[in-house]
N, C-alpha and C positions, 0 to 999 in steps of 0.2 A: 714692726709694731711701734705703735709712737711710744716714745720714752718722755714719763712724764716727766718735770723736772719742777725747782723750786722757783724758776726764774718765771718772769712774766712775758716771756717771748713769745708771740704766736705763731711758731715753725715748729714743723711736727718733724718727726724722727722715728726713724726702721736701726732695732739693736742699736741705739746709741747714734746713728748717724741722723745729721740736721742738714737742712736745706741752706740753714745762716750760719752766721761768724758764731753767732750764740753758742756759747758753750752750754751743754745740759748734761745732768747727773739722772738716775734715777730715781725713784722713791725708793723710799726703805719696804723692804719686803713685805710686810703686812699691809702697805698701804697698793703694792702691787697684787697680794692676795686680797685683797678688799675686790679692788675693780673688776679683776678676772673673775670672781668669782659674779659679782653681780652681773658682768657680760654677760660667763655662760649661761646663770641660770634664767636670764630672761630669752637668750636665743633658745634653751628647750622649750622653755615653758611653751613659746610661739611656734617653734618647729618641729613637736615631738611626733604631731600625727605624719608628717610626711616620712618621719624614720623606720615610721611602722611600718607605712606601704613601702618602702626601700627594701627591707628586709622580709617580707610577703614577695616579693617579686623576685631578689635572687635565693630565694629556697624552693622557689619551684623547677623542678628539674625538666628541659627538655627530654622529648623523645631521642634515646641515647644514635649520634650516628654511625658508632661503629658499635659489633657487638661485646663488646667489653661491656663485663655487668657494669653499675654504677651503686654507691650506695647510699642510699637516698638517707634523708633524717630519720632519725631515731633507729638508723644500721637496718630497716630495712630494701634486700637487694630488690630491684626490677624485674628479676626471674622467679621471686619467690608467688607464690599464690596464698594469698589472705581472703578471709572472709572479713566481712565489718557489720554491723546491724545495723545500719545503715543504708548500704549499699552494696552489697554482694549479698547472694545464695549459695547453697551449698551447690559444691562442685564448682563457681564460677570467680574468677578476678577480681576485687574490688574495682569499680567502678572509682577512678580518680577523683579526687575536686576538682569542679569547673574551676580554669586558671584564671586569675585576673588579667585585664588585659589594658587595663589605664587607671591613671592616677582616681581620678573620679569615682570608677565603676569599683574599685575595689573601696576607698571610702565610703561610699555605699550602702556597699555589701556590706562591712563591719559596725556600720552603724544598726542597718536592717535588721541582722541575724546574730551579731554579739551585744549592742548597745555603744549607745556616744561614749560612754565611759571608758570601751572597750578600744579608742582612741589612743588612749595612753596607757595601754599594757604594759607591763616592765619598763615605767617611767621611772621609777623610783630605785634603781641602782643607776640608772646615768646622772637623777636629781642629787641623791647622796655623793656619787661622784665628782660632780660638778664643780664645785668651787674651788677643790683638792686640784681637777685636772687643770683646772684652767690656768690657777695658781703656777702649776708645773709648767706647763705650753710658756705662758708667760714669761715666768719668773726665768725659765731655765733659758728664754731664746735671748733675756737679756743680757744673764748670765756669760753664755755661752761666748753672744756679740762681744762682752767686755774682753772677755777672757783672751778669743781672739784679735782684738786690737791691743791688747797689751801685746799677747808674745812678738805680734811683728810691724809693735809698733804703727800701729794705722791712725789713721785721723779718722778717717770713716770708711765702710764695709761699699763694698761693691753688692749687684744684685745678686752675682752668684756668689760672693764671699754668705749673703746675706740670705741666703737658700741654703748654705748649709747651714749656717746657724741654724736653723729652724728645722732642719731635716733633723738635727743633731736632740733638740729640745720635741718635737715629736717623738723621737725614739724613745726618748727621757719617759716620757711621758708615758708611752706604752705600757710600761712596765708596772704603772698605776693599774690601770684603767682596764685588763685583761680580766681578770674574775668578774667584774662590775658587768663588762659586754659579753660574758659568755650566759651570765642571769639574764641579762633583757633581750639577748636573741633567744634563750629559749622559750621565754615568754612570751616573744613577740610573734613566734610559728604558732598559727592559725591549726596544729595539729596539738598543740601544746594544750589545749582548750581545756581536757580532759583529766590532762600529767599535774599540773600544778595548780594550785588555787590563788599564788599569789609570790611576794619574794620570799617571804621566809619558809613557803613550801616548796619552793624550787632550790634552794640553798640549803635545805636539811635531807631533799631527796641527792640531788646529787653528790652530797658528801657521802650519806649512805650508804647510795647504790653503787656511783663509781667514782669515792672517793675523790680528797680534797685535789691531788693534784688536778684533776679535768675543770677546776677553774682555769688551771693555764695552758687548757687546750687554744689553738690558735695565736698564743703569744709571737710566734714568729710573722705571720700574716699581719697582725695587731702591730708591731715594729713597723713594717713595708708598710703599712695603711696610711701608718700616721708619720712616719720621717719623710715619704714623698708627698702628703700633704701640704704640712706643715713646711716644707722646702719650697713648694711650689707656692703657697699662699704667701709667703714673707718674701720670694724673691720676686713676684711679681708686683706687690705693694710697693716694693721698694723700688721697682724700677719705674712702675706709675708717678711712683713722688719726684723722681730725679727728670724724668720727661718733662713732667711737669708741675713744676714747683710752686708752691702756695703765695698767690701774693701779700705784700704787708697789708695792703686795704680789703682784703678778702674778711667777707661779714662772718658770724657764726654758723650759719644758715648755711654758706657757701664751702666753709670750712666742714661741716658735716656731711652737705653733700658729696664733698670730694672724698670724706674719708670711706662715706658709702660705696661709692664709686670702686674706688679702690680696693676696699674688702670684698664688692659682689665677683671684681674678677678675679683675685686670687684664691677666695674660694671654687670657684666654677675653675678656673685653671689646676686648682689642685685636686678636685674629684675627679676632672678628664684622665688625671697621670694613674690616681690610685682605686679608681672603680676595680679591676681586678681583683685584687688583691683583701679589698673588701668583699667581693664574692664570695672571694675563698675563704675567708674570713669564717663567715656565715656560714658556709656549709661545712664547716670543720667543728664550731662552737653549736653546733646542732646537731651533731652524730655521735653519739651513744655508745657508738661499738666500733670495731674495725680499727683498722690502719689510719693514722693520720697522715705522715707523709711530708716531707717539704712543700714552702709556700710554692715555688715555683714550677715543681714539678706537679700542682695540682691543678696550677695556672693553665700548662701545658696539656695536661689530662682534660681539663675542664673545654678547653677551646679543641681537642679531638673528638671529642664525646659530642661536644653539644651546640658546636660552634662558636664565629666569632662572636657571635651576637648576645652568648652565653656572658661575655666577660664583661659586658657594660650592662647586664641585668640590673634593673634598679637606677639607670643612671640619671632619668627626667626627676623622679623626686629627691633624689641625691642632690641634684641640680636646683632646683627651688629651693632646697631648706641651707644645702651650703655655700650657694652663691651670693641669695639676698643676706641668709644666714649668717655669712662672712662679714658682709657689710655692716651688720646690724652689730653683730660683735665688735668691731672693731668701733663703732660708733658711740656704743656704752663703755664700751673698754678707755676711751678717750675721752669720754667727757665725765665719767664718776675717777679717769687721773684728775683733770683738774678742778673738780670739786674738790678733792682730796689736796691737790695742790695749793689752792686758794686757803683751806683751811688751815695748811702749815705755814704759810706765809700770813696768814692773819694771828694764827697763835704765836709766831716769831715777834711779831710786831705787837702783840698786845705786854707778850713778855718785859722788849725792850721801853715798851713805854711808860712802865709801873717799874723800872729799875731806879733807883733812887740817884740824884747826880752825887757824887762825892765833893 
């Protein structure tokens, strides 16, 4: 991620490392929680209906292919027999929801039969979250970069040094962000319509019914989500930047387009690693009852049961919202640093100019 700095250099930087001689420091932490936080909350704002359809699409369960029951959201098993008012009669199966079957068609549908509003379901623990997480992702991957260039002495981070910084500052971050994502998947299942009216009725039932610890259901999945993210999004930036390096005459224009560039594929690189894992995610922070289980070995359940194709569930709108996603962030992230930046160097300089000569 660029490190903004006080200097007026225009060469950008992944954890401390610069393309120039320029030597660059960071900001001071609030001015790093500033920008992240305005990043992220403009990347929700713009990409919160594709997270909908993301998590609509791995909560639907194929037809299981081995017969191991499976246990579907809200702990009910595929062998059990329900009625619905709905859709079943007495004596007979419920009648499933017709699945979605494209980005589109399920937008749609939500708009149709829940309303546009219904867009942004359980938008509001990832908005609250927001600034917080982004702050952490951030602040921690610069962190982390310093940290490891001091103990061994580095001048600047290779791509893999510079993927795990980032692996390392996802994980950080996890640890945030698990109660916040286990309210807006529940909210965001299309079965859920019924269960809660909103956040603070899904945060007061699930304390209730099964208690506080099931906010941090799926925190291990939630680690794996985001430290192979977040590793793959910063090691690929960083290797884009060193390919190829910003020239001095490169306009503003030019300079954002690259940093868009650069963000759309480290995002999109980094969902190809951790779509998994976010499945699992999902169907763990959506289950009610039952056994949770290690992430891996649900990994593994999950791709017996239902196939490979089970495990990239969700990955085309995953894809739009965290590949341009990425870009966009990273675009805001970098230029409200050097607003920020400009503003300390103008407040430096207004200081020293009203300092009286002795």
């Amino acid at each position: 991620m660029a490190t903004p700095t006080t200097t007026s250099t225009s060469s950008r930087s992944i954890s401390g490392t610069t393309t120039t001689s320029t030597k660059r420091t960071p900001l001071p932490f609030t001015y790093q929680f500033l920008a992240a936080s305005v990043a992220g909350i403009t990347e929700i704002a713009f990409m919160y209906p594709l997270d909908l359809v993301k998590t609509r699409f791995q909560l639907q369960v194929n037809p299981p292919l081995s017969k191991v029951p499976l246990v579907q959201p809200h702990g009910i098993n595929t062998t059990t027999t329900t009625t619905t008012a709905t859709t079943a009669t007495k004596g007979q199966a419920p009648t499933p929801p017709r699945p979605y079957t494209s980005i589109l068609g399920c937008l749609q549908r939500v708009i149709r039969r829940e309303g546009v509003l219904h867009l942004y379901r359980g938008m509001l623990p990832p908005l609250i979250a927001e600034a917080p997480k982004r702050a952490i992702k951030f602040g921690a991957n610069e962190q982390w970069g310093f940290a490891l260039k001091k103990l061994f002495s580095l001048d600047r981070l290779t791509a893999f040094q510079a993927g795990f910084v980032g692996s390392m500052a996802g994980a950080t971050e996890a640890f945030f962000i698990t109660p916040f994502e286990l309210v807006k998947v529940r909210l965001q299942d299309r079965g859920s319509l019924k269960l809660y009216t909103g956040t603070a009725d899904c945060i007061r039932k699930v304390a209730s019914q099964e208690g506080i610890f099931t906010f941090y259901h799926g925190l291990e999945a939630t680690i794996w989500r985001h430290a192979t993210w977040s590793g793959m999004y910063f090691m690929t930036i960083h290797g884009f930047r060193t390919a190829f390096p910003e020239l001095s005459t490169a306009s503003r224009e030019e300079s954002m387009m690259r940093n868009f560039v650069a963000g759309t594929l480290g995002g999109a690189v980094g969902t190809l690693v951790n779509t998994p894992f976010d499945v699992v995610k999902s169907r763990i922070q959506n289950q009610h009852e039952g056994p949770i289980g290690y992430t891996f070995s649900r990994v593994a359940r999950l791709y017996r049961q239902e196939g490979f194709r089970a495990l990239y569930k969700g990955l085309a709108p995953k894809l739009l919202r965290l590949g341009p996603g990425g870009g966009l962030l990273l675009v805001v992230f970098d230029r409200t640093s050097e607003l920020l930046r400009s503003f300390i160097s103008e407040d430096k300089n207004n200081k020293s100019a009203v300092t009286p000569t002795p």
